[in-house]
C-alpha positions as CSV (number, residue, x, y, z in Angstrom):
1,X,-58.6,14.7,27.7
2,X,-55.3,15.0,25.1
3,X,-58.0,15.0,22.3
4,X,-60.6,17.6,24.5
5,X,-57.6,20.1,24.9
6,X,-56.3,19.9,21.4
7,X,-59.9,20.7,19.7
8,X,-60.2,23.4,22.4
9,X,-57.2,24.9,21.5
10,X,-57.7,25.1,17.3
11,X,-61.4,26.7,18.1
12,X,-59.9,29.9,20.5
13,X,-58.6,32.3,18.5
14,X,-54.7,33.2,19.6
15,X,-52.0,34.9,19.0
16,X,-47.6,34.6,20.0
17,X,-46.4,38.0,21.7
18,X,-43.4,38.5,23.9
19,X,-42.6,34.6,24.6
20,X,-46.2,33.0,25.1
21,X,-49.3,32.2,23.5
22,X,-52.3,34.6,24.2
23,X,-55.7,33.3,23.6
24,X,-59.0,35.1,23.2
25,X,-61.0,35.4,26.8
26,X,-64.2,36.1,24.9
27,X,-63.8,33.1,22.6
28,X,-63.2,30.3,25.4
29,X,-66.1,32.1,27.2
30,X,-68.0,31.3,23.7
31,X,-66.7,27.6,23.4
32,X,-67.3,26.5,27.6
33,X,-71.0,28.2,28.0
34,X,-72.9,28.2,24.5
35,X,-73.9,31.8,25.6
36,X,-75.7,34.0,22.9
37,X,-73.5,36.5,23.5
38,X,-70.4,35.7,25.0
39,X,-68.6,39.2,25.1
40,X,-71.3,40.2,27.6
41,X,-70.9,36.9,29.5
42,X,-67.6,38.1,29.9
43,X,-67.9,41.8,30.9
44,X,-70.4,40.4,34.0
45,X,-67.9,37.1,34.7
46,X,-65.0,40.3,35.3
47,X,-66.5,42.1,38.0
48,X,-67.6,38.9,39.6
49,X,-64.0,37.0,39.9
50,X,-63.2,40.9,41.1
51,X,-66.2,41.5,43.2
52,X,-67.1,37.9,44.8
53,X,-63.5,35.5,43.9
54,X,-60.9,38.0,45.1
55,X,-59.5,37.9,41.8
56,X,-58.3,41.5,41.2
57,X,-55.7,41.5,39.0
58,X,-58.1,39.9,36.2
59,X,-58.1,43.1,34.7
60,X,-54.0,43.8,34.7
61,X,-53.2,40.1,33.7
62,X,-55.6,40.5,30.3
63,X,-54.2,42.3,27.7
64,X,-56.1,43.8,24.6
65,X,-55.0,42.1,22.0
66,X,-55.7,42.7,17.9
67,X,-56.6,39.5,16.2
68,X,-58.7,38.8,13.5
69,X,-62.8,39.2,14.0
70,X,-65.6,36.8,12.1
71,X,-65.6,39.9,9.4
72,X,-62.2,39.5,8.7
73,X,-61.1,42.9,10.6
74,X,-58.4,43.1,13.0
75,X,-59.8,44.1,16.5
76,X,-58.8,44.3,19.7
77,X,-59.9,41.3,22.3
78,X,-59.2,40.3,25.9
79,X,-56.8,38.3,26.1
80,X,-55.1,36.2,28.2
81,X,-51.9,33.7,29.0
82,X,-52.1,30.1,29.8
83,X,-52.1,30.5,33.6
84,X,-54.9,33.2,33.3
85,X,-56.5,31.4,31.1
86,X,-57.3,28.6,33.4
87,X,-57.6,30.5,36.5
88,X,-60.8,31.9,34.2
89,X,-61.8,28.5,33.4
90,X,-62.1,27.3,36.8
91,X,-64.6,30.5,37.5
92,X,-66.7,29.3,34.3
93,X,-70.2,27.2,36.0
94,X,-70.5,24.9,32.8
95,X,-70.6,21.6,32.3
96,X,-68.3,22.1,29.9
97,X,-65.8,23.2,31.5
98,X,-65.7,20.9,33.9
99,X,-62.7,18.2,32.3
100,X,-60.8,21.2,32.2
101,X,-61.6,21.7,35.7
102,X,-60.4,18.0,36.5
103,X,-58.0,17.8,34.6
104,X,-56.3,21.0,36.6
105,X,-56.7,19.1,39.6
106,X,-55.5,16.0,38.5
107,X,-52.2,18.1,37.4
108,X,-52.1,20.2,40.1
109,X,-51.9,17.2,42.9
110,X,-49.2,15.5,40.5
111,X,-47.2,18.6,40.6
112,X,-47.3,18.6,44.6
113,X,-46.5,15.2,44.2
114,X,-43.0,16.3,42.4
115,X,-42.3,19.3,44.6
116,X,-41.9,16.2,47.4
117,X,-40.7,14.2,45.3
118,X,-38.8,15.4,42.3
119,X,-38.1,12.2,40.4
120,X,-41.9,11.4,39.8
121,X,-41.4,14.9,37.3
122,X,-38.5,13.0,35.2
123,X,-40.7,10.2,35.2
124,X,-43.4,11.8,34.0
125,X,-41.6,13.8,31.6
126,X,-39.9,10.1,30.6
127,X,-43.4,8.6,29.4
128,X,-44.8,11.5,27.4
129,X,-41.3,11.4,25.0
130,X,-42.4,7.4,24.8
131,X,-45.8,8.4,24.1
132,X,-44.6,10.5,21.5
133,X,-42.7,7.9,19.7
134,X,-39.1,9.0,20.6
135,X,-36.7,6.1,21.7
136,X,-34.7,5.5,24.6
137,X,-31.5,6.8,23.5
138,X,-32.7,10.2,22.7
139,X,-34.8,10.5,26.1
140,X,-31.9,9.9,27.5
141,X,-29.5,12.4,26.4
142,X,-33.0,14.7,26.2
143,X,-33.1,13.9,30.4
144,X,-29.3,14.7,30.5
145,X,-29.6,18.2,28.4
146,X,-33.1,19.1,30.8
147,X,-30.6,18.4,34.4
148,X,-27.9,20.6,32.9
149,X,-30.1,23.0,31.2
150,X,-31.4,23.6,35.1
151,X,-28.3,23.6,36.3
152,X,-27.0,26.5,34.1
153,X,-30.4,28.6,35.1
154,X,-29.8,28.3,38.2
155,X,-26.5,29.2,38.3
156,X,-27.3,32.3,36.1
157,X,-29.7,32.8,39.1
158,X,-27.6,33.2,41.6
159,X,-25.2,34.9,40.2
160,X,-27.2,38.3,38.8
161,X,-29.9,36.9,36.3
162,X,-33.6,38.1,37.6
163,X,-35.8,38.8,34.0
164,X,-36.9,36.9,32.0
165,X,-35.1,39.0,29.1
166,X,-32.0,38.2,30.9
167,X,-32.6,34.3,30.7
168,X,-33.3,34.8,27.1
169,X,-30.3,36.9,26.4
170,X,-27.8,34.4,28.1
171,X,-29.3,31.3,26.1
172,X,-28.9,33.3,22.9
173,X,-25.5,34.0,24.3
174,X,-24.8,30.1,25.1
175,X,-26.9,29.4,21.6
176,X,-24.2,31.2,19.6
177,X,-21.3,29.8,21.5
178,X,-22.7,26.0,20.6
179,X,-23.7,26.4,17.7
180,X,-22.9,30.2,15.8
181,X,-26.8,31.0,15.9
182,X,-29.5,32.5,18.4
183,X,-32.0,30.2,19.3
184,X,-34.6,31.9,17.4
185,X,-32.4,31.2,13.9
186,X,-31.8,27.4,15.2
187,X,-35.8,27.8,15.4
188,X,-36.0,29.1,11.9
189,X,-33.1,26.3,10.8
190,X,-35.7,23.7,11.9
191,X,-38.5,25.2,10.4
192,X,-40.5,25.6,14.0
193,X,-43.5,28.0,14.9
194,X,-43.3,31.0,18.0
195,X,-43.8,28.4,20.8
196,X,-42.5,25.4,19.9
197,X,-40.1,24.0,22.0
198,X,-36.4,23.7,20.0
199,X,-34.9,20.8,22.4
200,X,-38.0,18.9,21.6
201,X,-36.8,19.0,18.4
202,X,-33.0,18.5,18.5
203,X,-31.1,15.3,17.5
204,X,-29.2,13.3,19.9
205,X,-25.7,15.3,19.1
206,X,-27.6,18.5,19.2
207,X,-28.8,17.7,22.7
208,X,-25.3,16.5,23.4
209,X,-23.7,19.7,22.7
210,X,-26.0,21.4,24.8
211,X,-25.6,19.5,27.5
212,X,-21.7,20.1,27.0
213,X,-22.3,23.7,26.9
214,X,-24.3,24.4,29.7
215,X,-21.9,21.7,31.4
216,X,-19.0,23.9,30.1
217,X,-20.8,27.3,31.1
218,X,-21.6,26.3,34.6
219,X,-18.1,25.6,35.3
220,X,-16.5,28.8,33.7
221,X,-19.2,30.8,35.9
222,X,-17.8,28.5,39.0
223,X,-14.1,29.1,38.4
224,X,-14.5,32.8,37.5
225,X,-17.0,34.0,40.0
226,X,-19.3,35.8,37.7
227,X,-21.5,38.1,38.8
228,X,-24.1,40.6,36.8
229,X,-25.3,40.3,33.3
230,X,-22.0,41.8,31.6
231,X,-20.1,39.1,33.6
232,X,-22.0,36.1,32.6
233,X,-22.4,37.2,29.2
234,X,-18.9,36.7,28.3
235,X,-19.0,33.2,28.7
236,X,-19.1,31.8,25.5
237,X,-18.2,27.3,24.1
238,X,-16.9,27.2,21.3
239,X,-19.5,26.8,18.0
240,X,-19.9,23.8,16.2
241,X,-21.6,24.2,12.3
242,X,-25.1,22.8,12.6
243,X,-24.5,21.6,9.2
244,X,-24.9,18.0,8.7
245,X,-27.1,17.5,12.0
């Protein structure tokens, strides 16, 4: 399935914007039903998730996007995040969209299974860094950094953080106190792409130090009783020169 969703992925045209990927609704349309003309597949597949599915919002979750056309032109698209995305898919009567259709099932019952039971996530989260060929000592400091990355969320949670611009600005905030830089700079430091993740890509010290910063953060927050965005912003580690990592 790995494979199926990879090869899926590099045919749908997409494009980075404010945090996330955004694919091409007329494209996926194109790749899961073979039709002749997929942009009218898609106007008809609309008023039916809105008309017979309940699916109103279809409309307000797509966004038109400019990406590049077959002539080479940049033109405006539907498109659509990830979560959209597959809400469309399961609406999509074709064969070929059905392993997409399992395999959201499949992860969908596994995800109950972690709400219940949350260590079946770290477990699952523990075989796809061994998959990946990372070794034990680094997925375990990686583990480590994930339960105090949660930990300082949360904490930033209840104590004022509610968008998701103020989640970004405190880790840039907690980025520069580590280590002098924003996370998007570490990002450019390591030569990643938008959406790659950076702890995915961090060394053992690297994932140390953050784990030491949120650690560090969490208990500043604790012992000073933050509260609001101007609050929690001052709390700053020291930074260490990435230099050398």
């Amino acid at each position: 399935m790995a494979d199926e969703i990879m090869a899926f992925h590099e045919r749908i045209r997409k494009v980075f914007l404010d945090g996330q990927w955004w694919f091409s609704v007329v494209d996926v349309v194109g790749v899961l039903t073979d039709s002749a003309n997929p942009r009218f597949y898609w106007g008809k597949m609309k008023q039916r998730l809105a008309q017979d599915e309940g699916f109103v919002e279809v409309l307000t979750k797509c966004q038109q996007l400019k990406m590049r056309s077959p002539d080479g032109k940049m033109r405006s698209t539907d498109a659509a995040d990830t979560e959209t995305l597959l809400r469309i898919i399961q609406s999509i009567p074709s064969p070929k969209a059905e392993p997409f259709k399992r395999w959201l099932a499949r992860v969908g019952t596994e995800r109950i299974q972690e709400e219940v039971e949350p260590s079946l996530a770290e477990a699952r989260l523990i075989r796809t860094y061994r998959r990946q060929g990372s070794s034990d000592d680094w997925i375990r400091q990686r583990m480590t950094s994930i339960r105090y990355r949660n930990g300082v969320t949360t904490e930033w949670g209840l104590r004022g953080a509610e968008t998701g611009q103020d989640y970004a600005e405190l880790t840039d905030t907690l980025s520069e106190g580590k280590f002098g830089i924003t996370t998007g700079q570490h990002k450019e430091f390591k030569g990643l792409k938008p959406g790659d993740n950076l702890e995915n890509s961090e060394t053992i010290m690297e994932l140390a130090i953050d784990s030491l910063g949120d650690a560090t953060s969490i208990t500043l927050h604790q012992a000073r009783d933050s509260q609001g965005m101007p609050q929690l912003q001052i709390t700053r580690t020291r930074a260490i020169p990435l230099d050398g990592f």
